[in-house]
ROLO-968330 format. One record per residue (C-alpha): residue number from 1; chain; x, y, z. Coordinates in steps of 0.1 Angstrom, whole numbers, plus 5000, padded with zeros to 4 digits. Layout:
BEGIN
[NUM, 'A', [X, Y, Z]],
...
END
This chain:
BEGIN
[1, 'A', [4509, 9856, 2076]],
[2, 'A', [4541, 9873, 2059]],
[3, 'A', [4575, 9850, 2070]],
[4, 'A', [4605, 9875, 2069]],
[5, 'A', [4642, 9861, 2076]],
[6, 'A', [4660, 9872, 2106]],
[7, 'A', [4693, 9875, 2101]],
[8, 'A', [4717, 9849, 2119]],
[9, 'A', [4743, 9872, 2140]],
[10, 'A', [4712, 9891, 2154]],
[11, 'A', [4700, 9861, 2172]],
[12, 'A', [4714, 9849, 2203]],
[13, 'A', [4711, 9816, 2218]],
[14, 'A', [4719, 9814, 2252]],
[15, 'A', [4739, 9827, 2278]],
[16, 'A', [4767, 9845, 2271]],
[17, 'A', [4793, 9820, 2293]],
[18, 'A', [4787, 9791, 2269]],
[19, 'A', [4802, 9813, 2236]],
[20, 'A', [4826, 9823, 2259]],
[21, 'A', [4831, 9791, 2268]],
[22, 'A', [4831, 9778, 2230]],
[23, 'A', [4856, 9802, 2217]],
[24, 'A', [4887, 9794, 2246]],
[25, 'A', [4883, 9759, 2233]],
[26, 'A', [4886, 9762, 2199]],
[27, 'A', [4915, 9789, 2204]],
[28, 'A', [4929, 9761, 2231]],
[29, 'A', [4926, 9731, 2204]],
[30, 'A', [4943, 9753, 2174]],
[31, 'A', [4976, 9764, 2194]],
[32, 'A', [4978, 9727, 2206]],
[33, 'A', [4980, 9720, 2173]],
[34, 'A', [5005, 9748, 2161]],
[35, 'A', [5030, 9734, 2191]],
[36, 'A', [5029, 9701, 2174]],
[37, 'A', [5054, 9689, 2146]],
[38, 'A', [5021, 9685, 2122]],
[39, 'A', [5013, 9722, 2130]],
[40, 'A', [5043, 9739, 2123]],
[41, 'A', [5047, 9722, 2092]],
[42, 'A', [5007, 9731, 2084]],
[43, 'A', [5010, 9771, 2096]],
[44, 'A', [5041, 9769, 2070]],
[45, 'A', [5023, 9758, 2039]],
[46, 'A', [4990, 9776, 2046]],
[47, 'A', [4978, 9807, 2048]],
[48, 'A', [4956, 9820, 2075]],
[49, 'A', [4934, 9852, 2072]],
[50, 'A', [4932, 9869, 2107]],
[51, 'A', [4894, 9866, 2100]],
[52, 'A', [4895, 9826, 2104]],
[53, 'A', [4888, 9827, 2141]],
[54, 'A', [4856, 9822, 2153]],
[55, 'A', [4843, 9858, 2162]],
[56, 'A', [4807, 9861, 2170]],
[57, 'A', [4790, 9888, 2179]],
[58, 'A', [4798, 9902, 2215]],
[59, 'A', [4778, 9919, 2237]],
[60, 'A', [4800, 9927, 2266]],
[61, 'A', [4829, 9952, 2249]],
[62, 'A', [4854, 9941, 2273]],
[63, 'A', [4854, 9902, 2267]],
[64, 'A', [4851, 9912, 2231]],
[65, 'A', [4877, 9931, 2231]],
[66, 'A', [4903, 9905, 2245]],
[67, 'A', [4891, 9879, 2226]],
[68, 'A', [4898, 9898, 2196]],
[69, 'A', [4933, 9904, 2214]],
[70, 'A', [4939, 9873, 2213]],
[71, 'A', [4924, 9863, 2181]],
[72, 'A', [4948, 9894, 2164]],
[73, 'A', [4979, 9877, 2187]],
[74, 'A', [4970, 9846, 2171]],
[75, 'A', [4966, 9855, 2135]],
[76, 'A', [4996, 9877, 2133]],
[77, 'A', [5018, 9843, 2146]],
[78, 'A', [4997, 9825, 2116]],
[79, 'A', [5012, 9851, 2093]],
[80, 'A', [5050, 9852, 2102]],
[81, 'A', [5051, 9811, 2096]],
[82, 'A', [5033, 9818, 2059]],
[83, 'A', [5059, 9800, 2033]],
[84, 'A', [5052, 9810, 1998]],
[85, 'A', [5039, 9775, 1982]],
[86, 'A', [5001, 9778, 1993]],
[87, 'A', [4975, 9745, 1996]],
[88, 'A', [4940, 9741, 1991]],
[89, 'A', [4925, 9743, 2024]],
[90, 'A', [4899, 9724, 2038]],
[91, 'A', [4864, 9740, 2038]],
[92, 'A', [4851, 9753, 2070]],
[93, 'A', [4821, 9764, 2084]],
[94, 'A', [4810, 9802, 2074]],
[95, 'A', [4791, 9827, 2097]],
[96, 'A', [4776, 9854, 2090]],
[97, 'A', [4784, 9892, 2106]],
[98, 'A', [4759, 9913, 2100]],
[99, 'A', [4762, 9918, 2061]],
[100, 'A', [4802, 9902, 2054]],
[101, 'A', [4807, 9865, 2053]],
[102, 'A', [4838, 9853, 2065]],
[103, 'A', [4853, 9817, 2059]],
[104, 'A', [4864, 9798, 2093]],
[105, 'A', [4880, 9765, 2098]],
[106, 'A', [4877, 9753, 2133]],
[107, 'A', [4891, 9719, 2130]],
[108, 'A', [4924, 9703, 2125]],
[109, 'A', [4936, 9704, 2088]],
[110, 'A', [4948, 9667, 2077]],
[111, 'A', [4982, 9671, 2078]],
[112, 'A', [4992, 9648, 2101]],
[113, 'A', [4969, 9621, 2081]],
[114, 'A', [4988, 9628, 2050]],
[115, 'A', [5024, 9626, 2067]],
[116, 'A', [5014, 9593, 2077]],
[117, 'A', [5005, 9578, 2050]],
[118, 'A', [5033, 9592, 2031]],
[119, 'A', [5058, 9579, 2057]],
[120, 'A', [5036, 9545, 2055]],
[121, 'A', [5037, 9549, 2018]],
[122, 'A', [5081, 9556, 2022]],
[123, 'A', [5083, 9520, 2038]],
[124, 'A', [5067, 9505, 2021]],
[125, 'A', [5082, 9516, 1990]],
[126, 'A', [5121, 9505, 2006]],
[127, 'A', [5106, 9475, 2022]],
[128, 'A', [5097, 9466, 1981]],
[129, 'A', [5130, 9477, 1970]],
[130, 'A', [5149, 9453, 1992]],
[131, 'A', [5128, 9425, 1984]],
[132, 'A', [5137, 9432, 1948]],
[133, 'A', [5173, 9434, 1957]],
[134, 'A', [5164, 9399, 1977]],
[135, 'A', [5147, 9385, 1950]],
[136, 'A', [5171, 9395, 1926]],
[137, 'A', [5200, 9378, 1942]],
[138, 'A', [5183, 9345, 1951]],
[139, 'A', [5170, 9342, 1910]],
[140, 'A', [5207, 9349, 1904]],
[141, 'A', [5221, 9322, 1924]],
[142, 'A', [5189, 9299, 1909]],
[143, 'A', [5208, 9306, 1877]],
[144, 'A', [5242, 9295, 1887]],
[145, 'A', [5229, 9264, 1905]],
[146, 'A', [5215, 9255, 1873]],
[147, 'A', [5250, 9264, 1850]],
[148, 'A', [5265, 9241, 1873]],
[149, 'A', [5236, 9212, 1871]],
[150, 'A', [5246, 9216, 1829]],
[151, 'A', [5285, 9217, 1836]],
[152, 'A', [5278, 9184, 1862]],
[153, 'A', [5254, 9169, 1837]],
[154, 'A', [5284, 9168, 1806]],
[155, 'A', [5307, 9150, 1830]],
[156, 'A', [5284, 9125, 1840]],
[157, 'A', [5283, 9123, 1799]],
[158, 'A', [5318, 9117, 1799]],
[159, 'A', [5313, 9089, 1826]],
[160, 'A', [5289, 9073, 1807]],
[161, 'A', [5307, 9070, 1779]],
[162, 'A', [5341, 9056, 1797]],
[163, 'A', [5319, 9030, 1815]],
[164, 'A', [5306, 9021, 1781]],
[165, 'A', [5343, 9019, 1767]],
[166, 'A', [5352, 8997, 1798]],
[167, 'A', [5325, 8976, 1795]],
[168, 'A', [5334, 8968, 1756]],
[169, 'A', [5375, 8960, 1768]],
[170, 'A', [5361, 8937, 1794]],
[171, 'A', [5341, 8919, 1767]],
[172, 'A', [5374, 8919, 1745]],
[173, 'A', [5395, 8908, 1776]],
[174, 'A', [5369, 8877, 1779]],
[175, 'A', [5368, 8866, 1743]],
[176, 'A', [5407, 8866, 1743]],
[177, 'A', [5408, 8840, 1770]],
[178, 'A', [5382, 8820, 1755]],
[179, 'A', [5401, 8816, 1722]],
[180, 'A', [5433, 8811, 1736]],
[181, 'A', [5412, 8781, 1750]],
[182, 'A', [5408, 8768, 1712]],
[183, 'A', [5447, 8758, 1711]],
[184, 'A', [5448, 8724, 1693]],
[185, 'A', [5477, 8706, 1717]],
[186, 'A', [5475, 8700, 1755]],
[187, 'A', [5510, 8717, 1766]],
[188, 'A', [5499, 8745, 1741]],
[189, 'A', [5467, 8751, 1763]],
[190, 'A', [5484, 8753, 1797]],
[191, 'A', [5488, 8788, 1811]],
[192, 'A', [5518, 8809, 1801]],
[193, 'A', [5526, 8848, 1805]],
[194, 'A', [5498, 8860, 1779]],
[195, 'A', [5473, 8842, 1801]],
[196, 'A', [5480, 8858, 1833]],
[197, 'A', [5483, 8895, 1818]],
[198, 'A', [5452, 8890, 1804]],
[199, 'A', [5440, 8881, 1841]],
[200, 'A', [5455, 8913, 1850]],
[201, 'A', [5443, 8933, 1827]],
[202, 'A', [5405, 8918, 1838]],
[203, 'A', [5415, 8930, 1871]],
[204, 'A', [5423, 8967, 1864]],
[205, 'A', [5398, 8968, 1839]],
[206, 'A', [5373, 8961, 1868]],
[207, 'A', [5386, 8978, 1895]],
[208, 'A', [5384, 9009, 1872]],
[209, 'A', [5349, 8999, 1860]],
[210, 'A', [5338, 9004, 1897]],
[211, 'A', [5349, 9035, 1906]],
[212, 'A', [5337, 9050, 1881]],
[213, 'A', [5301, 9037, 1894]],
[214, 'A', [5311, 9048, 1925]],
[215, 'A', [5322, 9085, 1906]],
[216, 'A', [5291, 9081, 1887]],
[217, 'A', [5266, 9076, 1916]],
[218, 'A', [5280, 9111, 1940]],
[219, 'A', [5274, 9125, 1902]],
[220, 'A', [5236, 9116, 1903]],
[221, 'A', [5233, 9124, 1942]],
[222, 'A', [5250, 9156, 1936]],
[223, 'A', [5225, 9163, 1904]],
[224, 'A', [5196, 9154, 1927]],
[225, 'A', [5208, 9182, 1953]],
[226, 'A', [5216, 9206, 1927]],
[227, 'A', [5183, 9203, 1913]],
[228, 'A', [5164, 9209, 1952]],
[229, 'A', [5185, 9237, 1957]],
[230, 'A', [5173, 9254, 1923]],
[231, 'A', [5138, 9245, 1933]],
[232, 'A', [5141, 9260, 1968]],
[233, 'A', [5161, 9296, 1956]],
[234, 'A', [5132, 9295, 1931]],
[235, 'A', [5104, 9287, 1961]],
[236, 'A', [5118, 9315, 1982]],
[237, 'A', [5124, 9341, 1955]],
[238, 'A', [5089, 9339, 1948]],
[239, 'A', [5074, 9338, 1983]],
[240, 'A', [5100, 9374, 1983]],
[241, 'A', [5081, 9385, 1947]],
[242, 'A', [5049, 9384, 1962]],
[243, 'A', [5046, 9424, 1977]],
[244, 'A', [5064, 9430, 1944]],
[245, 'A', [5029, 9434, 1925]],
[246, 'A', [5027, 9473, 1927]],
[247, 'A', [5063, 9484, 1924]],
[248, 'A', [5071, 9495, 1884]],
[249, 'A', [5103, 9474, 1873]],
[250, 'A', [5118, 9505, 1862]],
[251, 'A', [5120, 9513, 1900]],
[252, 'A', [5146, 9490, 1907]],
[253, 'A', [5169, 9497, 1930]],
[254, 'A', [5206, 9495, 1920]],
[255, 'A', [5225, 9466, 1902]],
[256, 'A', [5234, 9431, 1916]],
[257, 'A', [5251, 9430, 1950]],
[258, 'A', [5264, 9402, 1967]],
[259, 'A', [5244, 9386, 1997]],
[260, 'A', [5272, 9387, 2020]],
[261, 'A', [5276, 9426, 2010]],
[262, 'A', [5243, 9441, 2010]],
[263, 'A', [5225, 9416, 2036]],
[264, 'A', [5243, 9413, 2066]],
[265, 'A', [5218, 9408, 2095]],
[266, 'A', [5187, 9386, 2087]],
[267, 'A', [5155, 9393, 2106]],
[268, 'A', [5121, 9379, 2098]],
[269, 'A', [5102, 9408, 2097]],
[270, 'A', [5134, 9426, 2072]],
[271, 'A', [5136, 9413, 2031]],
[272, 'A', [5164, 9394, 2040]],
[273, 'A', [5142, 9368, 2060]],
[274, 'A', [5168, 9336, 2078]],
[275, 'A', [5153, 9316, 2055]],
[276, 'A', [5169, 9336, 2022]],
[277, 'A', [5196, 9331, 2044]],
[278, 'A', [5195, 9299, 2049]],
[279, 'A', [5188, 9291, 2011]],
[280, 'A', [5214, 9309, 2000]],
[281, 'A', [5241, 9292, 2024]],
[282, 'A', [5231, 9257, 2014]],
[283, 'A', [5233, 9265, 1972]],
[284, 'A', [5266, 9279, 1978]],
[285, 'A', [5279, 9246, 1995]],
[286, 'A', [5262, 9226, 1972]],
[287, 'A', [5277, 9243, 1940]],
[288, 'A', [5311, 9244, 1959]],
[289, 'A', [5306, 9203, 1965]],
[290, 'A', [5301, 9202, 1925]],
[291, 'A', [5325, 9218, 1914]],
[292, 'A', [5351, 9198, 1937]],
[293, 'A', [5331, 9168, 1925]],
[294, 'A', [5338, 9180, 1884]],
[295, 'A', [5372, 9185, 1891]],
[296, 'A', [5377, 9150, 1910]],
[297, 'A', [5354, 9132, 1882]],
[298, 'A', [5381, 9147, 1853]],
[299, 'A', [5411, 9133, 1873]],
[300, 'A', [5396, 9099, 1874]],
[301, 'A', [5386, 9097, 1839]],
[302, 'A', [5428, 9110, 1828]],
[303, 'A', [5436, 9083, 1850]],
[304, 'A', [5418, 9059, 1838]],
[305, 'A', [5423, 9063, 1803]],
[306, 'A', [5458, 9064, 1809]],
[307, 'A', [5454, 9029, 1828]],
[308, 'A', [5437, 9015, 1800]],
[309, 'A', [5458, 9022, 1773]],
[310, 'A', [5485, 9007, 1792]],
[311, 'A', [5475, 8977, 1799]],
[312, 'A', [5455, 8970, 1765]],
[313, 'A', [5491, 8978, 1748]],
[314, 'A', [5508, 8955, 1770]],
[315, 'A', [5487, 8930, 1765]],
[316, 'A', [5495, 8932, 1727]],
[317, 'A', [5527, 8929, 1734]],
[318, 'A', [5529, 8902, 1753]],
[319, 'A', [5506, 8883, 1732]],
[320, 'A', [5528, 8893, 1697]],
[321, 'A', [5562, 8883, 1718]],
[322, 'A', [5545, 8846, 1722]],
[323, 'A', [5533, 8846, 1687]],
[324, 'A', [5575, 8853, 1678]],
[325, 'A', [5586, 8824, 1706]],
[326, 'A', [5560, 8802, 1689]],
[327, 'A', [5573, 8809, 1656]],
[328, 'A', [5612, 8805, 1666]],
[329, 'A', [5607, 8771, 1677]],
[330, 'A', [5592, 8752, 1647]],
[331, 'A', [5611, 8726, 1628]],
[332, 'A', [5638, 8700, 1645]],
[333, 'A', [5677, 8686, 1634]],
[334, 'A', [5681, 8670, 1606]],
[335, 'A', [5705, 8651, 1585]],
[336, 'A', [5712, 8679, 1562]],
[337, 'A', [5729, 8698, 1597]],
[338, 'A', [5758, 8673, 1599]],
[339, 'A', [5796, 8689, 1594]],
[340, 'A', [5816, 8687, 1562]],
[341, 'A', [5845, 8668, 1582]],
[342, 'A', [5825, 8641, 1594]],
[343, 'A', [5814, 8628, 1558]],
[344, 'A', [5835, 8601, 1535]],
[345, 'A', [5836, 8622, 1503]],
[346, 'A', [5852, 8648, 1521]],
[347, 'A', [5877, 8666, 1493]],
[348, 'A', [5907, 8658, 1512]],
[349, 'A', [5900, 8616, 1514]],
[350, 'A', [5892, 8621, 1472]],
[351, 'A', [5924, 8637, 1465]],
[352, 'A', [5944, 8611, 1488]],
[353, 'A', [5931, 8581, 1472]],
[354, 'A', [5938, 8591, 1436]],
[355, 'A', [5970, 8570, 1437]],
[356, 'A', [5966, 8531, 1445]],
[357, 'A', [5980, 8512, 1476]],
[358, 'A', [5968, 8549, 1491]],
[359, 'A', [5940, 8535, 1511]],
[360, 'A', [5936, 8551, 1543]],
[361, 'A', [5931, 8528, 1574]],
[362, 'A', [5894, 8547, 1577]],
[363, 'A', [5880, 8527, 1551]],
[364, 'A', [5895, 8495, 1560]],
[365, 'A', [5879, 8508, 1596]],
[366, 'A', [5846, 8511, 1582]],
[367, 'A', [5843, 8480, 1564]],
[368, 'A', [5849, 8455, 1593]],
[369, 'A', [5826, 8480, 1611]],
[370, 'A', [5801, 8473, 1584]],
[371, 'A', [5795, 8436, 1605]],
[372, 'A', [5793, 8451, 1637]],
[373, 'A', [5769, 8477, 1621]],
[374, 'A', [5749, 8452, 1606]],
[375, 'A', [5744, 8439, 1644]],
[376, 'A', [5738, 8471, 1655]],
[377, 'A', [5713, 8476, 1627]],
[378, 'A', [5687, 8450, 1638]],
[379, 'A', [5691, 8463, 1674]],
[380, 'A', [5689, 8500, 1663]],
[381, 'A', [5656, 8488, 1646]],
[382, 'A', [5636, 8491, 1680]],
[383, 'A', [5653, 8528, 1685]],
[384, 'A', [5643, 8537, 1646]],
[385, 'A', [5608, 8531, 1661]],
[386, 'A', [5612, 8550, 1690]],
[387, 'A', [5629, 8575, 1664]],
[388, 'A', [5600, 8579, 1641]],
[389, 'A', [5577, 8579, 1664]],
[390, 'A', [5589, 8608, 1686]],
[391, 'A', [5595, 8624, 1644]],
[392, 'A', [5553, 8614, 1645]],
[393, 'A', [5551, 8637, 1677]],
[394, 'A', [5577, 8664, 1667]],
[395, 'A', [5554, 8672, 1634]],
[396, 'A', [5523, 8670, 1659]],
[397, 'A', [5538, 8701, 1678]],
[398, 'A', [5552, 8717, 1645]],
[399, 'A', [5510, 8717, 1635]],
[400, 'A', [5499, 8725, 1672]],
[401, 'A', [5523, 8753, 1673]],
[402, 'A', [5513, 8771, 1640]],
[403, 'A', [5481, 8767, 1652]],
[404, 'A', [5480, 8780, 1684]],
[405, 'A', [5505, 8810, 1667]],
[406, 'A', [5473, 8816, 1642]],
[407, 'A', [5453, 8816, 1672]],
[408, 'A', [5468, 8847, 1694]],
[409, 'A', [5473, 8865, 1657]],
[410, 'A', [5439, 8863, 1655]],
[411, 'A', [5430, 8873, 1694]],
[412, 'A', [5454, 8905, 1685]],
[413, 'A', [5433, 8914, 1658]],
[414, 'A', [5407, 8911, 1677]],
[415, 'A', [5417, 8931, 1698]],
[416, 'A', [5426, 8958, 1681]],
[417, 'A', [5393, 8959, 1657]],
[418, 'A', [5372, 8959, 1690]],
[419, 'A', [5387, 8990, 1708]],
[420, 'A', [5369, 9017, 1699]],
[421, 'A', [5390, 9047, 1703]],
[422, 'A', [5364, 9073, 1695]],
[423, 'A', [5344, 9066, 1730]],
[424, 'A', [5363, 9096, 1746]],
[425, 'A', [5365, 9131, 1738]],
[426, 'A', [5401, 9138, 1722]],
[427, 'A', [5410, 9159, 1745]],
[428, 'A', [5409, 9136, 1773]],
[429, 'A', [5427, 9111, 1756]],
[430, 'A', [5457, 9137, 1748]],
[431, 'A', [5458, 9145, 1787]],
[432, 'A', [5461, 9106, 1791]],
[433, 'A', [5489, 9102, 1770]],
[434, 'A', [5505, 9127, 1783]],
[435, 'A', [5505, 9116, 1815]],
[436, 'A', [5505, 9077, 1812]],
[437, 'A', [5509, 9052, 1837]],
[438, 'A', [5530, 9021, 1839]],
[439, 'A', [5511, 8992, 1843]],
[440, 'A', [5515, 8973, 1876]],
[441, 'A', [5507, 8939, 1874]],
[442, 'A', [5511, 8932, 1909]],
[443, 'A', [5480, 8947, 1917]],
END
């Protein structure tokens, strides 16, 4: 048995009412669409051929003919919204009429999907961007927090070094008492003026020895803090870089801004989250607190230097004014210091006697003073004792003296071969002399 095709618009399946039917909905459905945002913007971009409208076959000429009315009504509103940029369209179904084939779309074009994911695509892309601005100013701040730590870091340096300094005078300051011990007589060895500046100069040297521990401990707490609050800018900069993975570093949006500028209202769900925010509050107090700290830690180290100088010189020169006392009191009277007009062979007695019976009654005076001092003689013996003895403890003292002078020469060099005056920075010590203090020994 022969099979011969029958062509597809000569069948018909069904009653007429269901086509009918069929075609109001799918003309219903496309000027829905139209009336929406997505349809207007799809009747402007693509073209429509009058002959995309389902059209079958109709066997009643009056329903055929409106529905073509309204097909016609249709396509010519399709036409006057044609723009000139034209779009692939989608592929739709194709029925045959008798021998012409005509290409229909019956559905929704995608539009509307596209849209959206280009507006998803949109926020995506500025939701990146301001992460990257985010980002950008929290790595930023990272960097300054850690310029700071450096800046912090070479003052503690500085207070290292001052300590050590302070340390080595306190060491000097101790050895000077103990060899001003080491005077050889007991009245030499009691305390006098050089002993209690040296107590005074222990004194400052220790008071200033403890604040700058006290200076030197903030230093390390305020290292410590500098060094979380790098750590955390760091944290939350790279919880922001983590939807930063498909954005191309070229796209960055403009230069650096300032937080208080560009983020004004944090929100959790925004770039600028509360804890950027938050971050970003606490490394700015913490880099203010250094830099007050710096600036407090330079004071105290002019200060001190200036203290120490002046009390180490002072010291010096107390200790060379007893060395000159010491030295001005050496060697006692002697017979050699009695006056010309007190002696017998004075010239005027020499040139009086030259002519006899010119005796003067001085001599005759003398000579029956001779018996008394003959007397006086064997009781002056027990004073002659008393005499050479006390001569005995007058040469004692001459040796203890030049001793004990030899021994605070020797603490002053000492002294001045111990100071190191290299353990500061030059420029600190200018400032100090500049601006020196008087020492206060009342303290």
């Amino acid at each position: 048995m022969q099979v011969h095709s029958v062509p597809l618009g000569s069948v018909t399946i069904g009653p007429q009412s269901w086509r009918d039917g069929t075609a109001r909905s799918i003309r219903r459905a496309a000027r829905l669409v139209r009336q929406t945002r997505a349809g207007r913007a799809e009747s402007c971009s693509r073209p429509r051929s009058c002959g995309a409208g389902f059209s079958p076959k109709q066997t009643d000429g009056t329903a055929g003919t409106s529905a073509d009315r309204t097909t016609g009504e249709e396509c010519g509103e399709s036409r006057d919204c044609m723009c000139e940029t034209k779009r692939p369209q989608t592929t739709g179904a194709t029925f045959p009429s008798g021998s012409q084939k005509t290409s229909v779309a019956p559905f929704p074009p995608t539009s509307l999907r596209e849209q959206c994911a280009g507006a998803s695509a949109a926020v995506a892309s500025e939701y990146m961007r301001g992460v990257r601005e985010v980002e950008g100013q929290l790595r930023r701040w990272a960097g300054r927090v850690t310029q700071e730590g450096v800046k912090l870091e070479r003052e503690r340096g500085h207070l290292e070094r001052m300590l050590r300094s302070l340390r080595a005078d306190l060491t000097v300051n101790r050895r000077s008492s103990e060899g001003r011990t080491r005077r050889p007589s007991t009245a030499e060895t009691e305390r006098d003026g050089a002993d209690y500046l040296l107590s005074c100069e222990r004194r400052e040297l220790a008071q200033l020895k403890q604040d700058l521990e006290g200076a030197l401990r903030d230093t390390l707490t305020q290292l410590q803090a500098l060094g979380r609050s790098s750590r955390q800018l760091l944290d939350c900069a790279g919880e922001r870089a983590r939807v930063l993975e498909l954005l191309p570093h070229s796209g960055s949006a403009g230069g650096p801004r300032s937080a208080a500028q560009t983020f004004v209202k944090p929100d959790p769900i925004s770039p600028f989250t509360p804890e950027s925010k938050e971050v970003l509050e606490s490394s700015t107090l913490t880099v203010s607190q250094s830099q007050l700290l710096r600036k407090n830690i330079r004071e105290l180290l002019t200060s001190a230097i200036s203290r120490q100088k002046a009390v180490h010189c002072t010291v010096n020169d107390s200790l060379v004014k007893k060395v000159a006392e010491t030295v001005s009191l050496e060697g006692p009277e002697y017979s050699g210091d009695v006056l010309s007009r007190e002696k017998l062979n004075r010239p005027l007695v020499q040139v009086y006697q030259r002519h006899p019976g010119t005796q003067l009654s001085e001599a005759a005076h003398l000579i029956q003073g001779s018996a008394v001092l003959r007397r006086c003689v064997t009781s002056s013996e027990g004073e002659l004792a008393r005499l050479q003895r006390a001569c005995l403890r007058l040469l004692n003292d001459h040796h203890g003296k030049r001793a004990a002078a030899q021994v605070d020469a020797a603490v002053v060099r000492m002294r001045r071969q111990q100071v190191d005056k290299r353990a500061m920075p030059s420029f600190l010590q200018q400032v100090a002399c500049r601006s020196q203090l008087p020492l206060s020994c009342a303290q």
